[in-house]
N, C-alpha and C positions, 0 to 999 in steps of 0.2 A: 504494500500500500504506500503512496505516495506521498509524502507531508504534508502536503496542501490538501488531499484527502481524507486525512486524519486530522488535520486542523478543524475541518468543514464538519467532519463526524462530533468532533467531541463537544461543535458550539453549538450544536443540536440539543433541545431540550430532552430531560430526560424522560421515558416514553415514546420516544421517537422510533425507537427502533423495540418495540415492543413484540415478542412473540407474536404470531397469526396462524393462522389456519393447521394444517398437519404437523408443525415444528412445536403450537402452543399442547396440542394435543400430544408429541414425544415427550416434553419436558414435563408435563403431567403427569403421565406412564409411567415414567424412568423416577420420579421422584416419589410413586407411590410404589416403586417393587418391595418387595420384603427384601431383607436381611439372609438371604438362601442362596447357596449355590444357583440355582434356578432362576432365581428372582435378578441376582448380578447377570446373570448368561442373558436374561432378557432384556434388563437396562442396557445392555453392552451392545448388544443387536440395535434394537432401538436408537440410540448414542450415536453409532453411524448412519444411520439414515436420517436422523436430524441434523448433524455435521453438514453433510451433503445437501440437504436441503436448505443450509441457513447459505450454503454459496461463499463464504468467506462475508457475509457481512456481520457487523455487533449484533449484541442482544442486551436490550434493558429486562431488566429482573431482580425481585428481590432474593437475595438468597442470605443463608445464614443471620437472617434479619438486619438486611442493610441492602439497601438500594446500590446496584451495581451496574455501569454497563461493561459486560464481558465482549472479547473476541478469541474466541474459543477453538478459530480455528489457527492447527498448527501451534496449540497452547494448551497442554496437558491440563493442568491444573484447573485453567479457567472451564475449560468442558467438564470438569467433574464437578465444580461449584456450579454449575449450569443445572446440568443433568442428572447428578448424584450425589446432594450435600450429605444426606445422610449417610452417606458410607464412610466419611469422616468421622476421623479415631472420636468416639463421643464422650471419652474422659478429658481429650483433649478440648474441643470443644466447650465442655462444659467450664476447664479452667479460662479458656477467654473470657467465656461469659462473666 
């Protein structure tokens, strides 16, 4: 992405770039699996075809109870606070809190 690109994204109010259609329905999915072998395999599946679908652009979202905008792609971390906050270690978590 190109700076002047990323300049123009980030003066964007926040919300601008809010999940829609079959991406807001992945992050749903993937945030409501269980805690299972099964339940990971299926967030993980899912995970890539919202990647793919988001096309490389941001996403506004709250996660871990704080307004964020992510770009997820080619950025491990930010795709799993997207997609899978709650698989984050929950002791740790809980010490942020």
């Amino acid at each position: 992405m190109a700076m002047n690109d990323i300049q123009s994204t980030e003066a964007r109010p926040f919300g601008a770039f809010a999940p829609q259609g079959l991406v807001a329905q992945i992050i749903n999915w993937t945030r409501g699996a269980p805690d299972s072998y099964l339940g990971r395999k299926f967030a993980y599946a899912l995970r890539r075809i919202g990647l793919s679908s988001l096309a490389g652009q941001p996403v506004d979202i709250e996660a871990l109870g704080v307004q964020m905008r992510l770009h997820p792609d080619g950025n491990v971390c930010e795709k799993r606070v997207l997609f899978t906050p709650q698989y984050f270690d929950p002791y740790e978590r809980e010490l942020l809190t």
